[in-house]
ZALUMLUM-28590 format. One record per atom (N, C-alpha, C): residue number from 0; residue in one letter; atom name; x, y, z. Coordinates in steps of 0.2 Angstrom, whole numbers, plus 5000, padded with zeros to 4 digits. Layout:
<atoms>
+-----+------+------+------+------+------+
: seq : type : atom :    u :    v :    w :
+-----+------+------+------+------+------+
: NUM :    A :   CA :    X :    Y :    Z :
...
+-----+------+------+------+------+------+
</atoms>
This chain:
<atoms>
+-----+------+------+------+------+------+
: seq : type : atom :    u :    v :    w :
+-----+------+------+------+------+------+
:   0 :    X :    N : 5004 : 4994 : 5000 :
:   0 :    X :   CA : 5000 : 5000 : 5000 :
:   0 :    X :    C : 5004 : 5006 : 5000 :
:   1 :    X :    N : 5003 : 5012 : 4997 :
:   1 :    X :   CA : 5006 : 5019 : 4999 :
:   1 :    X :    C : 5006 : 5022 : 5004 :
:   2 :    X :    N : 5012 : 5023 : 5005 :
:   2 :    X :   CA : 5011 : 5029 : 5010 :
:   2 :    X :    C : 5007 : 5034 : 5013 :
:   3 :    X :    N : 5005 : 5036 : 5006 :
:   3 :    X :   CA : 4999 : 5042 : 5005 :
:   3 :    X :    C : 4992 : 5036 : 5006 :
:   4 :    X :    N : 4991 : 5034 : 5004 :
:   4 :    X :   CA : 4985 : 5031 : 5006 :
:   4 :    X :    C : 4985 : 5028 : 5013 :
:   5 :    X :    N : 4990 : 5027 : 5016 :
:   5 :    X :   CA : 4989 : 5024 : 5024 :
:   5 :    X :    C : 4989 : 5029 : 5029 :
:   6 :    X :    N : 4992 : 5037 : 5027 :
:   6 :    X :   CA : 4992 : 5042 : 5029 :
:   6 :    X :    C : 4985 : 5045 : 5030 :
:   7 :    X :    N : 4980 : 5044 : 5022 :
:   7 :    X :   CA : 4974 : 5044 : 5025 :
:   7 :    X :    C : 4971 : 5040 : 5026 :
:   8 :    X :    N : 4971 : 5035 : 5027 :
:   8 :    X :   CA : 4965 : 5030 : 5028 :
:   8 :    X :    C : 4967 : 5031 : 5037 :
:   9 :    X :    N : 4972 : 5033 : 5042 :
:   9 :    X :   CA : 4972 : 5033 : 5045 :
:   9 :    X :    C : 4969 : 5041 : 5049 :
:  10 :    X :    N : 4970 : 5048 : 5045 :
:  10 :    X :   CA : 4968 : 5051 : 5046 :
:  10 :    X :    C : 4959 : 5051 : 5047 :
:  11 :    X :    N : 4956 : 5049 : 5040 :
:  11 :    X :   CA : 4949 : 5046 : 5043 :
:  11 :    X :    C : 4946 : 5042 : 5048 :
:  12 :    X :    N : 4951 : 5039 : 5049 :
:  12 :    X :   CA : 4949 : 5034 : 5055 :
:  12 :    X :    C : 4948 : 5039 : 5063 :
:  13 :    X :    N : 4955 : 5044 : 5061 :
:  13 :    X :   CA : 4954 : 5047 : 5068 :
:  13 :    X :    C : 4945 : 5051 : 5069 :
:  14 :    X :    N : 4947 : 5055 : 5063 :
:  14 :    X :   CA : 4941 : 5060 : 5063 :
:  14 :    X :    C : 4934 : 5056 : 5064 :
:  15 :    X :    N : 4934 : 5051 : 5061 :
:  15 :    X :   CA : 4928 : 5047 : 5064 :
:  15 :    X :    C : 4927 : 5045 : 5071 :
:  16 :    X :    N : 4933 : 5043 : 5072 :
:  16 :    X :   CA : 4933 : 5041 : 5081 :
:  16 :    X :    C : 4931 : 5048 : 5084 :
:  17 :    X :    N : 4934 : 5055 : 5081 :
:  17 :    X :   CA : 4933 : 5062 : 5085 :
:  17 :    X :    C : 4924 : 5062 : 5084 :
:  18 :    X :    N : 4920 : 5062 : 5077 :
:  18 :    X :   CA : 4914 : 5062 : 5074 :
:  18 :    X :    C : 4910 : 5060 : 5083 :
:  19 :    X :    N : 4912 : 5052 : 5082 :
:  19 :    X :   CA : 4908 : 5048 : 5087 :
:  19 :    X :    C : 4908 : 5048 : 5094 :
:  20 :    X :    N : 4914 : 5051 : 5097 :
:  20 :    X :   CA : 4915 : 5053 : 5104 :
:  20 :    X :    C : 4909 : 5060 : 5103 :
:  21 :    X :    N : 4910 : 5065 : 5100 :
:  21 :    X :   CA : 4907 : 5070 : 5100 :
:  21 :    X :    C : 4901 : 5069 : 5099 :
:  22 :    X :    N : 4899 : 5065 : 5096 :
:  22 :    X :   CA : 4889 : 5064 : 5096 :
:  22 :    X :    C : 4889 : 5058 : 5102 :
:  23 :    X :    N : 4893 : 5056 : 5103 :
:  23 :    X :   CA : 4890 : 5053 : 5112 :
:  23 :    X :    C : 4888 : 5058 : 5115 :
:  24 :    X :    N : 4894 : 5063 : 5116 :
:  24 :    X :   CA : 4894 : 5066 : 5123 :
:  24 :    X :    C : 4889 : 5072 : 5119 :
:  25 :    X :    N : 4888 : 5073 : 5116 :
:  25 :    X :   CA : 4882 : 5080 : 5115 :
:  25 :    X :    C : 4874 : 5077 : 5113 :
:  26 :    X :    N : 4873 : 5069 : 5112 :
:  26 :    X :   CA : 4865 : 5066 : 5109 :
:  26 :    X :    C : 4865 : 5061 : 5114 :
:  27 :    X :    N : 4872 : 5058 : 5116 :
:  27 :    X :   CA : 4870 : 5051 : 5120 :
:  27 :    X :    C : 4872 : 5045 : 5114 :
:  28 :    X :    N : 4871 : 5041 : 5118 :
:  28 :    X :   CA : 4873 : 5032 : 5116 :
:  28 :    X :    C : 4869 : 5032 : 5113 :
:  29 :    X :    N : 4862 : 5032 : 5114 :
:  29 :    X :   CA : 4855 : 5030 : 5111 :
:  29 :    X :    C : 4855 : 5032 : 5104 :
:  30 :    X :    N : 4854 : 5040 : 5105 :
:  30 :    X :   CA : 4853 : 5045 : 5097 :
:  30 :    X :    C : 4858 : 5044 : 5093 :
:  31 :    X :    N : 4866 : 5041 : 5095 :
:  31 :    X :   CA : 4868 : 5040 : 5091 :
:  31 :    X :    C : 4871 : 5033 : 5086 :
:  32 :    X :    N : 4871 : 5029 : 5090 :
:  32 :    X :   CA : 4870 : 5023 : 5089 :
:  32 :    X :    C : 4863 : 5020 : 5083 :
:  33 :    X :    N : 4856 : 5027 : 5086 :
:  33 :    X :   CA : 4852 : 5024 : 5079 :
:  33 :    X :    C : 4857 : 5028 : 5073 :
:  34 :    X :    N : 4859 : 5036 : 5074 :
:  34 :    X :   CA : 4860 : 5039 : 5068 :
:  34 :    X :    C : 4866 : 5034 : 5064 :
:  35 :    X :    N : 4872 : 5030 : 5067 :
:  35 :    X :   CA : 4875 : 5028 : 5062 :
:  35 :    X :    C : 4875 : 5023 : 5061 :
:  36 :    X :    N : 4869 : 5018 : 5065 :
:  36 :    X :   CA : 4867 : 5012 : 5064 :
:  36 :    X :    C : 4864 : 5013 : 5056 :
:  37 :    X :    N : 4858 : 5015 : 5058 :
:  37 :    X :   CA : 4856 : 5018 : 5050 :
:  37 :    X :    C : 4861 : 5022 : 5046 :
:  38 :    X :    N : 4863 : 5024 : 5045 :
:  38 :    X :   CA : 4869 : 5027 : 5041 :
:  38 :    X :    C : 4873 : 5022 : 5037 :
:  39 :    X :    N : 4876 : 5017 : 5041 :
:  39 :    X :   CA : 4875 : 5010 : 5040 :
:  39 :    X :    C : 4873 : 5006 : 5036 :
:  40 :    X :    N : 4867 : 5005 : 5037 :
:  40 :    X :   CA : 4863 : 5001 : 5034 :
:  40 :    X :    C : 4862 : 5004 : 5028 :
:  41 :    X :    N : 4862 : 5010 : 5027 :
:  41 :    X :   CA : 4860 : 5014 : 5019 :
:  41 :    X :    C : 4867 : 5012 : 5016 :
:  42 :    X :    N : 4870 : 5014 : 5019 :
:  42 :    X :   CA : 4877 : 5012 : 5015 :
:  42 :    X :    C : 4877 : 5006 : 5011 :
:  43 :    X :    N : 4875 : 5001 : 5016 :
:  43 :    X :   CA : 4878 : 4996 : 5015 :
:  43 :    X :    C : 4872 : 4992 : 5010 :
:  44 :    X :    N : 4866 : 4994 : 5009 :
:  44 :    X :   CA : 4862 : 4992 : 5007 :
:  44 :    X :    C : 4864 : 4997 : 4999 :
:  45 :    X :    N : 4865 : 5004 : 4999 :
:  45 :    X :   CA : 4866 : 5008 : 4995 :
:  45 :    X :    C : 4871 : 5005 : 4990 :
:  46 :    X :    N : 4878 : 5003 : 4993 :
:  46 :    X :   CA : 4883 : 4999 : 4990 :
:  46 :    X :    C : 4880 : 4992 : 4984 :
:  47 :    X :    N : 4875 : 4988 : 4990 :
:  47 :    X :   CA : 4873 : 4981 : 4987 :
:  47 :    X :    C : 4871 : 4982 : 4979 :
:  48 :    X :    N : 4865 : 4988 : 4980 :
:  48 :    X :   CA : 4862 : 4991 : 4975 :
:  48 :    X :    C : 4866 : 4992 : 4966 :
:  49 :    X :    N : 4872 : 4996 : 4970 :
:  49 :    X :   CA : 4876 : 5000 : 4964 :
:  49 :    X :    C : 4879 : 4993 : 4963 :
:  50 :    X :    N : 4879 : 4990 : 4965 :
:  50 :    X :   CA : 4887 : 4983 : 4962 :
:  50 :    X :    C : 4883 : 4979 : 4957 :
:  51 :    X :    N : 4874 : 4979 : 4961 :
:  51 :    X :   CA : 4873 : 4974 : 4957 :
:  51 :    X :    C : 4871 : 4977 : 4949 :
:  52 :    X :    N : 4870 : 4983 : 4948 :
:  52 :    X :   CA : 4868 : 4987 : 4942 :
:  52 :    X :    C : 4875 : 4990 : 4937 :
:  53 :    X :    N : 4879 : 4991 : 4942 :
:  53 :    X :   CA : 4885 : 4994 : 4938 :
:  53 :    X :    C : 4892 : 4992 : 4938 :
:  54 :    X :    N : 4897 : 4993 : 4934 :
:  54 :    X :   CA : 4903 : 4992 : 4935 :
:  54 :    X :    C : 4907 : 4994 : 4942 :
:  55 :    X :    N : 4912 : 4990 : 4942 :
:  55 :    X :   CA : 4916 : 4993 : 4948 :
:  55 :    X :    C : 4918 : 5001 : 4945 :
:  56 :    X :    N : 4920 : 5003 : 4951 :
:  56 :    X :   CA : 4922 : 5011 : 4947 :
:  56 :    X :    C : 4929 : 5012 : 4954 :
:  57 :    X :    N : 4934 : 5017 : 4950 :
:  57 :    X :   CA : 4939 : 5018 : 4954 :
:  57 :    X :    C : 4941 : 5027 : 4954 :
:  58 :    X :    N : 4945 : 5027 : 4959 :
:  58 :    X :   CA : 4947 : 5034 : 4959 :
:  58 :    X :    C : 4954 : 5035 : 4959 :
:  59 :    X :    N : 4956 : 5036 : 4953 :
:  59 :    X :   CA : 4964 : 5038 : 4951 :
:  59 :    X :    C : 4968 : 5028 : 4951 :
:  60 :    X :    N : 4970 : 5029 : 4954 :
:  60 :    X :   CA : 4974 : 5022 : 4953 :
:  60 :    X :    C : 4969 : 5017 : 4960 :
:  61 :    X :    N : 4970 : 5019 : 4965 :
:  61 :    X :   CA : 4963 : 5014 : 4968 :
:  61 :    X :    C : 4960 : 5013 : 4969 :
:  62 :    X :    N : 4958 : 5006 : 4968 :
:  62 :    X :   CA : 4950 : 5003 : 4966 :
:  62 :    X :    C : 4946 : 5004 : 4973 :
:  63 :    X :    N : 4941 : 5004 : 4973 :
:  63 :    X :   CA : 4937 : 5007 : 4978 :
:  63 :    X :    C : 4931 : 5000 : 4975 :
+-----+------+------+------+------+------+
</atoms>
């Protein structure tokens, strides 16, 4: 893997972990456990969707 790509794949991991600490302490566990349960679940069903109608697709040299 690149450098650059692990550089960021680790920077979004932080800000995620920052996202999720800060909707604990400002919504609580409950409110936010639904918002990125469902979040989630759109994703992941949104993904299923596109793979099964289209091509893979990539962004510059990384396949996504």
């Amino acid at each position: 893997m690149d450098q650059t790509y692990l550089i960021f794949t680790i920077a979004v991991f932080i800000a995620f972990t920052l996202l999720i600490i800060h909707s604990i302490l400002y919504r609580g566990i409950k409110e936010s456990l639904i918002f990125f349960g469902f979040g989630f679940i759109f994703g992941l069903i949104r993904e299923m969707i596109y793979r099964s109608y289209f091509n893979n697709y990539s962004f510059g040299e990384a396949p996504l």
